[in-house]
MARRO-116387 format. One line per field, with one value per residue: residue number from 1; z, y, x of N, C-alpha, C in turn; residue in three letters. Coordinates in Angstrom, 2 decimals, m for minus. Atoms other than C-alpha are relative to their C-alpha. Example, Ala and Ser with C-alpha at 12.3 -4.5 7.8 and 13.67 -1.06 7.14 Angstrom:
BEGIN
i	1	2
n.c3	0.00	m0.06
n.c2	m1.19	m1.19
n.c1	0.89	m0.82
ca.c3	7.80	7.14
ca.c2	m4.50	m1.06
ca.c1	12.30	13.67
c.c3	0.00	0.73
c.c2	1.20	1.09
c.c1	0.90	m0.77
aa	ALA	SER
end
This chain:
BEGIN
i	1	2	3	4	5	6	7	8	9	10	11	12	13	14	15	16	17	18	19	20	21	22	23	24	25	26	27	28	29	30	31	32	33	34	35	36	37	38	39	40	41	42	43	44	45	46	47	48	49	50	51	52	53	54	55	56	57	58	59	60	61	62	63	64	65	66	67	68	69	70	71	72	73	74	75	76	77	78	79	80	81	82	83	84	85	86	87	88	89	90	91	92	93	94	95	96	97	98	99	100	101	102	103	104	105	106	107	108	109	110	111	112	113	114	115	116	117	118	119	120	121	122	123	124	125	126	127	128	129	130	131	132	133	134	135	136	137	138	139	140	141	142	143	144	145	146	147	148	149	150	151	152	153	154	155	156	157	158	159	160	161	162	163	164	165	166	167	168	169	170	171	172	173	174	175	176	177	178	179	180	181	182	183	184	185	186	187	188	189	190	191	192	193	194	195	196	197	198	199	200	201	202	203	204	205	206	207	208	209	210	211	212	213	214	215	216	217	218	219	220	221	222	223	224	225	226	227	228	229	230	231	232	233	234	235	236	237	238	239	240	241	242	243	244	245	246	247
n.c3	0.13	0.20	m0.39	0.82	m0.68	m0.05	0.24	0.34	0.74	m1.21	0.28	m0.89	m1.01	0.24	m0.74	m1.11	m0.70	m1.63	m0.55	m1.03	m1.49	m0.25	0.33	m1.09	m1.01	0.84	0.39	m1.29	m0.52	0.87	m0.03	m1.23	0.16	0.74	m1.06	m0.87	0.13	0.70	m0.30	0.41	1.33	0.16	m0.08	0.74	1.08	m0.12	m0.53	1.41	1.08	m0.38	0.17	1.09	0.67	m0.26	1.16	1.41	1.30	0.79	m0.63	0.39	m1.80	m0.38	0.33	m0.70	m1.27	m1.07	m0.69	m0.72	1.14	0.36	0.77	m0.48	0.71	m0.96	0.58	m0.30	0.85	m0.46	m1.29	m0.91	m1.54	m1.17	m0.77	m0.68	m0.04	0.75	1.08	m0.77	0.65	m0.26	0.37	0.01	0.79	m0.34	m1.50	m1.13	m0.64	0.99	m0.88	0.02	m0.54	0.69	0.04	m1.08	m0.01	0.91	m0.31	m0.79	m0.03	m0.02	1.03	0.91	0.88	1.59	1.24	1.37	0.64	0.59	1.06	0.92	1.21	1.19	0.03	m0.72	m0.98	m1.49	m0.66	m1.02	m0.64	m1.18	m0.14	m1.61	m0.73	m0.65	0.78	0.70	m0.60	m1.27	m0.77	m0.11	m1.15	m1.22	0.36	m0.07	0.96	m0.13	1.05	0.94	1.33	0.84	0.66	m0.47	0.92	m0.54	0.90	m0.19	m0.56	0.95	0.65	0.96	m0.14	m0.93	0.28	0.04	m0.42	m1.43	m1.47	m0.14	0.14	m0.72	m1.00	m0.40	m1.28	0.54	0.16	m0.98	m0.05	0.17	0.12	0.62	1.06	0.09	m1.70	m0.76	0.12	1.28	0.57	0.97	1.33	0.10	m0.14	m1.34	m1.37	m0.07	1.60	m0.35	0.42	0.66	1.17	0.80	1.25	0.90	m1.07	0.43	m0.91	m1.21	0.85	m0.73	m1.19	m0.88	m1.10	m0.24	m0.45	0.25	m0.08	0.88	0.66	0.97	0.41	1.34	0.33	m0.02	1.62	1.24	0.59	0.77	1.40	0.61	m1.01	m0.79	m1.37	m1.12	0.51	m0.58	0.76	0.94	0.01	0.36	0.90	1.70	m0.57	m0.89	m0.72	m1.42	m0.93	m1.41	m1.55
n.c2	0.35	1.53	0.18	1.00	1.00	1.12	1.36	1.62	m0.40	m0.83	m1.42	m0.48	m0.63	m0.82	m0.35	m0.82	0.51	0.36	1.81	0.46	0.24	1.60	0.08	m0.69	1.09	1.35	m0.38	0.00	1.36	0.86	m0.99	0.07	1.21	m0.71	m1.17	0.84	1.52	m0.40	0.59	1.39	m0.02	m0.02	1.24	1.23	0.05	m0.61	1.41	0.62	m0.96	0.87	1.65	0.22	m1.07	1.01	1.27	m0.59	m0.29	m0.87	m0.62	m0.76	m0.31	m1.37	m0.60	0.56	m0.99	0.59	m1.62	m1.24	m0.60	1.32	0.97	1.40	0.41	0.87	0.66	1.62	1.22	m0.04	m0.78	0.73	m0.30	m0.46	m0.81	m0.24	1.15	0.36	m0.91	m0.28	m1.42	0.44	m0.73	0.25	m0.77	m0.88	m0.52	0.44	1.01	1.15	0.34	0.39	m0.67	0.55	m1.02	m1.30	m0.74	m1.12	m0.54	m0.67	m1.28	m0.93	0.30	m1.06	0.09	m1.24	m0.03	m0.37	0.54	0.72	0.07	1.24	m0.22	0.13	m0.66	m0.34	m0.87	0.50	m2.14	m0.01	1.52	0.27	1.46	0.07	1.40	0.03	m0.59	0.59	m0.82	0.80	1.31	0.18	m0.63	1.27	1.46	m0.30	0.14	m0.12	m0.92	0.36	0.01	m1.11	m0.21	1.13	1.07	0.95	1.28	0.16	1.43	0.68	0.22	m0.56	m1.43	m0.83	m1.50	m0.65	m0.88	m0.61	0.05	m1.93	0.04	1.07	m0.47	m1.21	0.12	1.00	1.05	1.12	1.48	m0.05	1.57	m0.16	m0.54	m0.50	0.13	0.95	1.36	0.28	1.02	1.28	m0.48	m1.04	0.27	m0.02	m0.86	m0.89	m0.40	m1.17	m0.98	m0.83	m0.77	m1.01	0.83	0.93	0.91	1.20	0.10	m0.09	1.43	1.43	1.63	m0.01	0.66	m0.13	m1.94	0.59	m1.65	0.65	m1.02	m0.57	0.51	1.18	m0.46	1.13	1.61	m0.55	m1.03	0.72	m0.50	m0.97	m1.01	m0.70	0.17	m0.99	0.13	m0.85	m0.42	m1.51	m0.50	1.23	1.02	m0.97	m0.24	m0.76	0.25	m1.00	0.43	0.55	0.06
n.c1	m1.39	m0.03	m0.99	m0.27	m0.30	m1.64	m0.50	1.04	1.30	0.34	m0.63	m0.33	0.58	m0.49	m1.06	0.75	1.28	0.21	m0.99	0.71	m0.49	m0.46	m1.45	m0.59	m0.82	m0.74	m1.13	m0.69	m0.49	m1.31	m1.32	m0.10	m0.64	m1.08	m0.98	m0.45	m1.26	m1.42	m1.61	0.22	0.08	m0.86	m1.18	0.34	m0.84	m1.83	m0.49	m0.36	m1.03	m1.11	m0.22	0.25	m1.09	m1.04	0.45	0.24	m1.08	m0.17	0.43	1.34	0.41	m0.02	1.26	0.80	0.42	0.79	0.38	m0.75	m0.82	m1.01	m0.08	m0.90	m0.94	m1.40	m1.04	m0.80	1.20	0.59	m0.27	0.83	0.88	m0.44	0.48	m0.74	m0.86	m1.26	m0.87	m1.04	m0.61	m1.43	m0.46	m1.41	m0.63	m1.16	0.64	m0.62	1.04	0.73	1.01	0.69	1.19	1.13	1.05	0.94	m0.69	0.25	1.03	m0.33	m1.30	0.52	0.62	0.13	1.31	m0.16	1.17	m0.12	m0.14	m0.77	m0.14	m0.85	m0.95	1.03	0.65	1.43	m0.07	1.07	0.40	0.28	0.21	m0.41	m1.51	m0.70	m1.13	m1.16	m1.26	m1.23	m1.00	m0.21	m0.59	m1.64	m1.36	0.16	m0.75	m1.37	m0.82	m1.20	m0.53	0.43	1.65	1.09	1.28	1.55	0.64	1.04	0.16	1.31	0.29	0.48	m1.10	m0.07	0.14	m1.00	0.04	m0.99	m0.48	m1.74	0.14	0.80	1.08	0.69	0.40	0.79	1.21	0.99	m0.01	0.52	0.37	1.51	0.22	0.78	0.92	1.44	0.13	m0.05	m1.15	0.25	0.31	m0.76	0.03	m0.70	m1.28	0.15	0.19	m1.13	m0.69	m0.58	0.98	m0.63	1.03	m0.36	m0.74	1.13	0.56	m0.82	m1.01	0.42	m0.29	1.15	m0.37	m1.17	m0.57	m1.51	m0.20	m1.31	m1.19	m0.60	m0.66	0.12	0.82	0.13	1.16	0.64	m0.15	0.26	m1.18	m0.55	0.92	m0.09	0.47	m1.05	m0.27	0.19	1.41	1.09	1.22	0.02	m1.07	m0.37	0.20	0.38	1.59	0.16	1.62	m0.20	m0.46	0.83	m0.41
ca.c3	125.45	123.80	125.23	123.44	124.41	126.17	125.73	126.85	124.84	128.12	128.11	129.87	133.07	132.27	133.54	137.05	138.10	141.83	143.38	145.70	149.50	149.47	146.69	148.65	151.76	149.69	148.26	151.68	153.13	150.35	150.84	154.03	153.77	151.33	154.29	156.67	154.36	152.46	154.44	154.34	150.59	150.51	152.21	150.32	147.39	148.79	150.06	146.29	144.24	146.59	146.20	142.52	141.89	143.79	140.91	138.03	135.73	133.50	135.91	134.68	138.45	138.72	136.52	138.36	140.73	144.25	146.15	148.02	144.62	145.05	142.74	143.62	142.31	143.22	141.67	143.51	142.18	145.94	149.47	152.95	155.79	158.65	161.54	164.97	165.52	163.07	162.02	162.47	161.49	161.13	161.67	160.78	158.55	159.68	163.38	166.55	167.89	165.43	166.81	165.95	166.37	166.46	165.82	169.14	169.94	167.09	168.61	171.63	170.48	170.46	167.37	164.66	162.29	158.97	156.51	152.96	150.00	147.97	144.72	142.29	139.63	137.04	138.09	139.99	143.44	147.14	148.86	152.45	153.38	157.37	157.62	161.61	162.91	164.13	162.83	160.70	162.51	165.94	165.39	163.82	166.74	169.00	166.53	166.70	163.10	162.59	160.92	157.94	156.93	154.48	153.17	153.99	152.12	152.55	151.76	152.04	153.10	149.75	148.54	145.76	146.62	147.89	148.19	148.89	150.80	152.53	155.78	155.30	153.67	155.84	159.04	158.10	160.50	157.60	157.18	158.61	159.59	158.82	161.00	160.23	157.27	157.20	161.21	160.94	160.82	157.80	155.56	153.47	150.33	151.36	152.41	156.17	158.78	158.39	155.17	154.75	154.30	152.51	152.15	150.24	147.61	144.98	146.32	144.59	147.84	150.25	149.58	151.37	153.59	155.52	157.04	156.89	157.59	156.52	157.36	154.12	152.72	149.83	148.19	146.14	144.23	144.61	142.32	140.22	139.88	138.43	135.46	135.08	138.15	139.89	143.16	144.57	143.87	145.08	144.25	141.04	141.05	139.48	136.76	133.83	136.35	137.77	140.04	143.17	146.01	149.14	151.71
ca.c2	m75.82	m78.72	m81.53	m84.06	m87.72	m89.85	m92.76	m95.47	m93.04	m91.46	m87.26	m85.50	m84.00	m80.13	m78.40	m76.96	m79.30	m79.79	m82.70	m84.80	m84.83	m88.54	m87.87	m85.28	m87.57	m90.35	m88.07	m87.00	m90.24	m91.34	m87.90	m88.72	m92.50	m90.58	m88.73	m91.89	m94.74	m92.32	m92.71	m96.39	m96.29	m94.29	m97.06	m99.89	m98.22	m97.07	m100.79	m101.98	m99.81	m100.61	m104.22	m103.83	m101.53	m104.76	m107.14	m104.62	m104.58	m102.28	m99.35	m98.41	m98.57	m95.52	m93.40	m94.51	m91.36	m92.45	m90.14	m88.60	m87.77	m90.32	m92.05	m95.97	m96.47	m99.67	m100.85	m104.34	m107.50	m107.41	m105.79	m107.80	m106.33	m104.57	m104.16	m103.34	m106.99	m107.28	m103.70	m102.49	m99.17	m99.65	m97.19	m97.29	m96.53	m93.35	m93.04	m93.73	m95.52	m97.79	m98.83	m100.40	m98.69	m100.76	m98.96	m98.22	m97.07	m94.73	m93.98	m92.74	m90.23	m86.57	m86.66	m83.28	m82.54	m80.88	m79.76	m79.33	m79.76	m82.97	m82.87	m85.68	m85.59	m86.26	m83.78	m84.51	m82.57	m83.15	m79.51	m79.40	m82.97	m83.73	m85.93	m86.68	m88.47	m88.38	m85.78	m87.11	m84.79	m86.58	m89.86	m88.68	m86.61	m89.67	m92.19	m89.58	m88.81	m89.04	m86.31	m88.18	m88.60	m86.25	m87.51	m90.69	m93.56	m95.10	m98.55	m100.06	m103.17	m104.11	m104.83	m102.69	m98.83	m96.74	m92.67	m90.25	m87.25	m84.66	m84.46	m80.38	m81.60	m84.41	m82.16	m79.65	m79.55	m80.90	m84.01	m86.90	m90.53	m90.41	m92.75	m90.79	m89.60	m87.40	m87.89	m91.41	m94.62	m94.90	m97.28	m100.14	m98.88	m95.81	m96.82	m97.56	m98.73	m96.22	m93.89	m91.19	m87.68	m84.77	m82.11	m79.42	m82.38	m83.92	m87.17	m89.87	m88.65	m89.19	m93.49	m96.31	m99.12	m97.66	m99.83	m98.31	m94.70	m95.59	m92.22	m92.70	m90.31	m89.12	m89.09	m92.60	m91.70	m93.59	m95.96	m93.30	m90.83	m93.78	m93.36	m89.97	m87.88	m85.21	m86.19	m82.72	m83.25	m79.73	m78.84	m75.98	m76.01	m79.25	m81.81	m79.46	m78.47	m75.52	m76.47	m74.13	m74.79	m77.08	m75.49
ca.c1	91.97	93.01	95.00	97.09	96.77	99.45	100.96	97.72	95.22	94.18	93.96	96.48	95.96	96.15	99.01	98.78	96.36	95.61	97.86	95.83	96.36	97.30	99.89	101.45	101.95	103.19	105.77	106.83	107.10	109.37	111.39	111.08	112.55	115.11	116.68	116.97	118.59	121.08	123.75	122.97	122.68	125.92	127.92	126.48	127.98	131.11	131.36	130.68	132.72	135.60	135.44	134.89	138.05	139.91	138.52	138.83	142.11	141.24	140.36	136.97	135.80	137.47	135.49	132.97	131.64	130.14	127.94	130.39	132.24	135.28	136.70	138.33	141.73	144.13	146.78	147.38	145.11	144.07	143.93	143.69	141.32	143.13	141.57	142.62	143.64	146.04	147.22	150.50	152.39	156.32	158.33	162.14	164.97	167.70	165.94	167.44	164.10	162.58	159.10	156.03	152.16	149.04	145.78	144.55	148.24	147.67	144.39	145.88	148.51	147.16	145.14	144.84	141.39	141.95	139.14	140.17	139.77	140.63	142.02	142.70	145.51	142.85	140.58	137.54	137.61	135.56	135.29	135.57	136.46	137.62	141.25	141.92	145.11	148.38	150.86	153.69	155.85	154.98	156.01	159.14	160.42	159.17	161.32	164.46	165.62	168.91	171.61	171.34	167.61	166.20	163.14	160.10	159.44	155.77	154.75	151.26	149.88	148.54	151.87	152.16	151.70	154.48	154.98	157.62	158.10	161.13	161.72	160.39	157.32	156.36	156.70	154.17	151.28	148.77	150.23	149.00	148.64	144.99	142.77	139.46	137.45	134.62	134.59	134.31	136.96	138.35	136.62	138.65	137.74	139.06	142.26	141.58	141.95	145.11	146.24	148.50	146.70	148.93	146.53	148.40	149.16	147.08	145.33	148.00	150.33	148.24	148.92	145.73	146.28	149.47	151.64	155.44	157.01	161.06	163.72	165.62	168.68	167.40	164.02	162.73	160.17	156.93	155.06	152.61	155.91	157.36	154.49	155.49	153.74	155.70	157.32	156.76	152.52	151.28	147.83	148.21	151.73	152.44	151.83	151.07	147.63	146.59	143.37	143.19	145.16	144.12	145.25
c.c3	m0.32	0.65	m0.62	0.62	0.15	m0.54	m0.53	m0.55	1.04	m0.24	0.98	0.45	m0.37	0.91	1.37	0.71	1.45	0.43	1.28	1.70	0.16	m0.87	0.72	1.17	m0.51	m0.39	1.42	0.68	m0.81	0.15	1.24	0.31	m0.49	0.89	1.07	m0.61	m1.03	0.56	m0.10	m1.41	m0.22	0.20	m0.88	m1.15	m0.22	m0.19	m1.88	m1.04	0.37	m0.22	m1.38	m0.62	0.90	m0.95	m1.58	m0.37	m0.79	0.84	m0.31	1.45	0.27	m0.59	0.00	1.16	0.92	0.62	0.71	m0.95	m0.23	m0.96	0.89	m0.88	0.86	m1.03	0.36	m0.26	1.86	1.31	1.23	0.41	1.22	0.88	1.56	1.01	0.01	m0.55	0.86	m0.92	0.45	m0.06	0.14	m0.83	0.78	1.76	0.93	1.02	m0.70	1.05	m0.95	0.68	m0.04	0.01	1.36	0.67	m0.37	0.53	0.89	0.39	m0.42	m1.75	m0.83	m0.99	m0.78	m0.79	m0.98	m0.74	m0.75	m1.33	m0.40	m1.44	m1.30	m0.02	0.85	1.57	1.14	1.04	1.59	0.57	1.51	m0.20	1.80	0.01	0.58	m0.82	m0.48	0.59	1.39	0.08	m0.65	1.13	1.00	m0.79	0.34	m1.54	m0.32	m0.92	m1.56	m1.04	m0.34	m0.36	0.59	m1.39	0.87	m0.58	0.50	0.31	m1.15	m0.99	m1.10	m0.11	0.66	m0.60	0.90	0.80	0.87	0.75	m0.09	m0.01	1.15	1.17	0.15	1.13	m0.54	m0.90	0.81	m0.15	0.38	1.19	m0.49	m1.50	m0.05	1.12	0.30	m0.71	m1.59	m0.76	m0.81	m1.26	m0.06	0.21	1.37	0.17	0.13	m1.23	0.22	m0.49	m0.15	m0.43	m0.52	m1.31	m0.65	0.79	m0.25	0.97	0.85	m0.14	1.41	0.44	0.40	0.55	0.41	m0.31	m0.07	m0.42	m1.20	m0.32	m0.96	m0.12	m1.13	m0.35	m0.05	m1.21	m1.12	m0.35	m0.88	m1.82	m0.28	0.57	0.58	1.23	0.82	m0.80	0.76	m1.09	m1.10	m0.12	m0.53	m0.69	m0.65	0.86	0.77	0.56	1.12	0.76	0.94	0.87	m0.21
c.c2	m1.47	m0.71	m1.60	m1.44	m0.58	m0.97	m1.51	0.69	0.91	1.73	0.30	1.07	1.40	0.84	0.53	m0.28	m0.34	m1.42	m0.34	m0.15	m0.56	0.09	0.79	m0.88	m1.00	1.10	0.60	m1.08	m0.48	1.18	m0.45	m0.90	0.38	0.19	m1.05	m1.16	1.02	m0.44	m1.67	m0.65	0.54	m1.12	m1.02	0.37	0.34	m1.49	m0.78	0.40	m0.26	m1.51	m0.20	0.08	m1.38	m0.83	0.82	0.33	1.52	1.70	1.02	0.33	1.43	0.95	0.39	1.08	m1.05	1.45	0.52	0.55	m0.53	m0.63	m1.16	m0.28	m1.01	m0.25	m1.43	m0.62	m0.01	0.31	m0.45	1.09	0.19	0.44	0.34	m1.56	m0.26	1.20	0.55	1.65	0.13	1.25	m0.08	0.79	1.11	0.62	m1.08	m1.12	m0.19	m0.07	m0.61	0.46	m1.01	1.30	0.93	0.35	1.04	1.09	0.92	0.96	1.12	0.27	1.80	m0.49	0.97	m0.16	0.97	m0.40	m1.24	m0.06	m1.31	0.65	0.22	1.14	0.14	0.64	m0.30	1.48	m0.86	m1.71	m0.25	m1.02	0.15	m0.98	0.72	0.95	m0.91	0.40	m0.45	m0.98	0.11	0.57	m1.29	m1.38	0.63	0.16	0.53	1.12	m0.26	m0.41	1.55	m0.23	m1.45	m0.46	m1.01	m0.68	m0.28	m1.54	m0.75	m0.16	0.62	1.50	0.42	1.79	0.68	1.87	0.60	0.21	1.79	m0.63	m0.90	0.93	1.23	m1.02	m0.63	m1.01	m1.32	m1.08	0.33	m1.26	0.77	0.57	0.55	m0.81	m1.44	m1.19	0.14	m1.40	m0.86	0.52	1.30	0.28	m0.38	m1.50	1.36	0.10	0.72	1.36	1.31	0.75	1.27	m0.55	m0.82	m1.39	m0.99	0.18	m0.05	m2.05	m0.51	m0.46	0.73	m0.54	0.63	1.30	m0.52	1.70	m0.52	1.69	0.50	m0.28	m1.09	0.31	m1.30	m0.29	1.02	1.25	m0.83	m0.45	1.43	1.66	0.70	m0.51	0.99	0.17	1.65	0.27	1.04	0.17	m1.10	m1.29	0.27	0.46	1.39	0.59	1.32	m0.99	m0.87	0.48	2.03
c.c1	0.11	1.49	0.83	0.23	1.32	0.21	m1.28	m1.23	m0.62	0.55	0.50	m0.57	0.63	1.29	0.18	m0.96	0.31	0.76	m0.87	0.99	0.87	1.32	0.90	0.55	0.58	1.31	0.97	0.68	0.84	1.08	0.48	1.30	1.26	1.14	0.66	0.71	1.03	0.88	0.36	0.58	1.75	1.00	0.28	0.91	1.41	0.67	0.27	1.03	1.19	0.63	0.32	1.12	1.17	0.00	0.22	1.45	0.20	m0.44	m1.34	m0.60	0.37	m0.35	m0.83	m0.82	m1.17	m0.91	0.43	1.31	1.09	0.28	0.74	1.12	0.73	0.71	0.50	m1.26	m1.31	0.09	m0.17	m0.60	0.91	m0.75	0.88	0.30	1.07	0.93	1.00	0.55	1.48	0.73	1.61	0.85	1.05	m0.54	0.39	m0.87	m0.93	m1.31	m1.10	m1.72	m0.93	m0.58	m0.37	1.22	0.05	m1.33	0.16	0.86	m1.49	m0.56	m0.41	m1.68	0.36	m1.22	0.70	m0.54	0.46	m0.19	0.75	0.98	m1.01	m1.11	m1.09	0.68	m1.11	0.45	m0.35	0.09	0.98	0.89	m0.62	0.99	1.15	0.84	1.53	1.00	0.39	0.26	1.28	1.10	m0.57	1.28	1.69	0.68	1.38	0.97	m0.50	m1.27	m0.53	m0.77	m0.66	m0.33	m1.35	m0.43	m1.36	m0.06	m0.70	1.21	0.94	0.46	1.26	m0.14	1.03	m0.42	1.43	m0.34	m0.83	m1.50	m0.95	m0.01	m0.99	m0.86	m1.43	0.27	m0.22	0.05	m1.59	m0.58	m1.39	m0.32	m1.01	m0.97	m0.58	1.35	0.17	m0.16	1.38	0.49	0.58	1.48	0.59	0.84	1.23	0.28	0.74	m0.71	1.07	m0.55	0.17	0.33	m1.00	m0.10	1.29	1.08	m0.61	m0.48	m1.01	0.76	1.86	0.65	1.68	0.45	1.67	0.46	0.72	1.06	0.11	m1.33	m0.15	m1.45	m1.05	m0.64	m1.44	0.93	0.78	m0.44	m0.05	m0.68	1.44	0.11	m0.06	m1.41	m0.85	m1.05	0.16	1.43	0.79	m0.54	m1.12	m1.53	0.43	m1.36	0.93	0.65	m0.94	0.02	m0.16
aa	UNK	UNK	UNK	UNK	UNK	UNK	UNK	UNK	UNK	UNK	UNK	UNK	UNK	UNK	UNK	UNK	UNK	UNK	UNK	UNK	UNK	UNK	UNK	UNK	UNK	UNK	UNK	UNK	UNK	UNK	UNK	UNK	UNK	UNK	UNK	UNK	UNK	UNK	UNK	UNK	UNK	UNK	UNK	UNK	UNK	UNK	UNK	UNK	UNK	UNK	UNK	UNK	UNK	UNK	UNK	UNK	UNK	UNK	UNK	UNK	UNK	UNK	UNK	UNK	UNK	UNK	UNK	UNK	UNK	UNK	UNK	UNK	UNK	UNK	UNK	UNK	UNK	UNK	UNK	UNK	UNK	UNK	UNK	UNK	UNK	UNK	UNK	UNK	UNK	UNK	UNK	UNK	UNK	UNK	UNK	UNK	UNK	UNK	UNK	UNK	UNK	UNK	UNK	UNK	UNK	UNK	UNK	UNK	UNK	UNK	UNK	UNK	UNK	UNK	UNK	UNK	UNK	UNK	UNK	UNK	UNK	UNK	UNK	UNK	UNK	UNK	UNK	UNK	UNK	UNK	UNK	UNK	UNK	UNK	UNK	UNK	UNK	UNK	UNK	UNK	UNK	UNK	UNK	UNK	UNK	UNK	UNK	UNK	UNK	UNK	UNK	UNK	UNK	UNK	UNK	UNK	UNK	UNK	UNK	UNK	UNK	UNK	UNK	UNK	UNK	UNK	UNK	UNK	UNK	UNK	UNK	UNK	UNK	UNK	UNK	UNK	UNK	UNK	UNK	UNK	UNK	UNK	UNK	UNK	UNK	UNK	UNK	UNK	UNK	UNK	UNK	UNK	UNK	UNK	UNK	UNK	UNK	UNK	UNK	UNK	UNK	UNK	UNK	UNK	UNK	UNK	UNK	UNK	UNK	UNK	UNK	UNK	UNK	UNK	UNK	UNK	UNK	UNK	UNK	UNK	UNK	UNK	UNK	UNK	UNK	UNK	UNK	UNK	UNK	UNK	UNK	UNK	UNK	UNK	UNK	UNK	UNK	UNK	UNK	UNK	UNK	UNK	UNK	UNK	UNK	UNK	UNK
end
């Protein structure tokens, strides 16, 4: 049998040939290594891609797949750092008791875990992903909403973002004041320390960096309905798409 040389003139090794011991453990030990800095490796690039999509204009960043299938979208030039220092969660507008949450306030209300699906407007998709937080529904019967509010306006802490739901939608049971993600804190880049999580609704309603929950008498549509998204964002049932449901 003949065999055709490689590259440095050297004949290749025929097909099926015996793999040495030593390579064998070497390839283990690197599968091995594989298995202990992924998650590592994941962060690093969650951490970069986030940062990047704060510095990037033209939104190529988001394009961009991470290994947990994410894309990074912002819209403001740039995002502070909330942690449980400084973060707050406002709640006001057509309710009888206005108030103010920090984090580990938030921490300490009776806390919900949803696994869905997440769908993006654009298309890509994350199967089986864990929200946890606070029901939307519990801090409005704790604020008192008044005859007059019908629907929730939310604003963000990166100055820019806002989003829209009715008082119906906002009190299902899988909507949330997010604080985890895929059972841990939510990251920065993801929209942490606090997001909102809407998971019967494409991702662009479920709006990062959280800071404000406003009872309002009508719906105002938020800031990608204002480019031409539906303000009622269900999964398959809205904006010319019909992906599978989330829920």
């Amino acid at each position: 049998m003949n065999h055709q040389p490689s590259g440095n003139g050297a004949p290749e090794a025929p097909k099926g040939a015996p793999v040495g011991r030593r390579v064998v453990l070497s390839m283990v030990g690197v599968g091995a290594a594989g298995i202990v800095l992924a998650p590592h490796l994941q962060h690093g690039l969650e951490s970069f891609l986030g940062a990047a999509a704060e510095k990037d204009p033209t939104g190529i960043t988001g394009l961009l797949p991470n290994g947990g299938g994410f894309r990074f979208y912002n819209v403001a030039a740039s995002v502070p750092n909330k942690d449980a220092s400084n973060y707050q969660l406002k709640i006001d507008g057509l309710v009888d008791r206005p108030g103010t949450y920090t984090l580990d306030a938030l921490r300490k209300l009776p806390q919900t875990r949803i696994v869905r699906d997440v769908q993006c407007v654009t298309g890509w998709r994350v199967p089986k992903t864990p929200f946890e937080g606070v029901r939307v529904s519990d801090l409005l019967e704790a604020a008192g909403v008044r005859p007059e509010g019908k629907a929730l306006r939310f604003t963000c802490f990166d100055g820019t973002y806002s989003e829209s739901l009715t008082l119906s939608q906002a009190r299902r049971d899988d909507v949330l004041v997010a604080l985890k993600m895929q059972d841990k804190p939510i990251s920065h880049a993801h929209g942490g320390p606090v997001r909102l999580y809407v998971a019967p609704m494409y991702f662009y309603k479920s709006a990062k960096w959280l800071s404000g929950i406003s009872v309002t008498s009508e719906v105002k549509p938020g800031y990608w309905e204002g480019y031409g998204y539906d303000v009622d964002g269900w999964v398959g049932r809205s904006n010319g798409r019909d992906d599978t449901p989330t829920v």
